[in-house]
C-alpha angles and dihedrals in degrees: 000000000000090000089058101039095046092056095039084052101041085048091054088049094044094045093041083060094050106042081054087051088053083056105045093040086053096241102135089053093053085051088060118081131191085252100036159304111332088231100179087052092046100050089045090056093036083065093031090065091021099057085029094062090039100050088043094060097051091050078058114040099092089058097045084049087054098046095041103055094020088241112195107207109223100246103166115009116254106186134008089266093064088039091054089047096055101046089051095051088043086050101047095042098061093051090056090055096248148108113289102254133239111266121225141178122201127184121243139117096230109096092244135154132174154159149224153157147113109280132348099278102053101043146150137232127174138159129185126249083245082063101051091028078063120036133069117246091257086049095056096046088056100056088040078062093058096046095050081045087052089057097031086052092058091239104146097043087049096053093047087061090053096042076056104059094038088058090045093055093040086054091050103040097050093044091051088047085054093056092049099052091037089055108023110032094028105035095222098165098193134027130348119306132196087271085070099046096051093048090047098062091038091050090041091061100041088046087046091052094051086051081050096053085040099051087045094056092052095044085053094047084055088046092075092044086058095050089056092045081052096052095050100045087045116017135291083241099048090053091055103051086049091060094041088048089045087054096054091059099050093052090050092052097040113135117266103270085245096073103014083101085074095040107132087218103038092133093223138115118350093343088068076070094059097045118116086200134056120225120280099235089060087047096052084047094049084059096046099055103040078055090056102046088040101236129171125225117197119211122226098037134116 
């Protein structure tokens, strides 16, 4: 969850930025034309600051992981338990094909674990002292497993392409609403009026909200690649029992029945659209099944 929704919230802040840059620099204004909407020159820069914020946010998403969760990266071991954590990312690592990650410990209660960087080699991996406090050693290694196969697997890299492209085609399409209520509906002949301004920023968040939807759906799609590749640098069995023990806790720590209807993270509903995750239950399935059939899943490819 944190991996996903570092990176989500670091590229808003990062487009909002630059969608305010577009404005003050006049950018928007040379796009508009006394005919009509300059639509090559919208769509370039529409790439140019979408890709940009995106690509941005990847280059920096290490440090904001860091910064976020205050993160300590394990340099030299100070107890068996650091020692044990290392050696399990460096093994697993190499036999994912790739650069050994950077280690981390955060403190926090919740049993969490994630990964970031910028490409495969230069990589991070944390997990947080209510991770290691709660789950058995096999456990661990196993979500350690999802998290290398996150990195061997290219996910971050890949999201941040179609972050890309959701944020290009946010940038384009309001802008292109706003055109259309400014000079059709309200007539404005030259220029941009307040009309465009206002639509703009309305269009900007609904259309936000569907590349949300769209970017969860995919993050959920990879979920069930990184539990295989779990399963295979760890164990099938050890995946599982994560996931079941991840379970556990979730159902211990579920929201009175009075107030679950107003969970963020119910599940249910619309919000299910907006999940990173899928739920636990279709992940322990997925594994069970692929188990049964007696599939392969390879890690480190799309």
């Amino acid at each position: 969850m944190k991996r996903i929704l570092l990176l989500v919230v670091t590229n808003v802040a990062v487009l909002a930025v630059l969608s305010v840059s577009m404005q003050l620099l006049g950018i928007d204004r040379m796009l508009a034309q006394d005919t009509g909407l300059n639509v090559q020159g919208l769509m370039m820069m529409a790439a140019i600051f979408g890709f940009g914020g995106s690509f941005i946010s990847l280059a920096i998403s290490k440090w904001m992981a860091k910064m976020a969760t205050g993160a300590q990266v394990i340099e030299v071991p100070s107890n068996m338990t650091e020692r044990w954590l290392m050696d399990t990312v460096k093994r697993q690592a190499d036999k994912a094909g790739i650069g050994t990650p950077e280690v981390a410990v955060y403190d926090s209660p919740e049993i969490n674990a994630f990964a970031t960087g910028w490409n495969k080699n230069s990589a991070l991996v944390a997990v947080s002292t209510g991770l290691l406090a709660n789950m058995s050693q096999d456990e661990a290694e196993a979500v350690l497993g999802h998290e290398v196969s996150h990195v061997a697997n290219g996910d971050m890299v890949t999201l941040g392409l179609i972050q890309g492209v959701m944020n290009t085609f946010v940038i384009f399409l309001s802008r292109v609403v706003g055109f259309v209520v400014d000079r059709l509906l309200l007539k404005n002949e030259r220029g941009y009026g307040p009309g465009y301004w206002v639509t703009t920023i309305i269009a900007e968040l609904v259309l936000g909200i569907v590349a949300a939807i769209i970017v969860a759906w995919f993050s959920r799609w990879r979920e069930f690649r990184a539990d295989a590749g779990g399963a295979q640098l760890a164990g099938r069995n050890k995946m599982i029992a994560a996931l079941e023990r991840l379970k556990l806790n979730q159902e211990q720590s579920q929201l009175p029945a009075q107030i679950s209807a107003f969970g963020v993270f119910g599940g249910g509903g619309f919000m299910r659209l907006l999940m990173s995750h899928p739920p636990l239950d279709e992940r322990i399935a997925a594994l069970q099944s692929s188990q049964d059939a007696g599939r392969v899943f390879p890690v480190g490819r799309a």
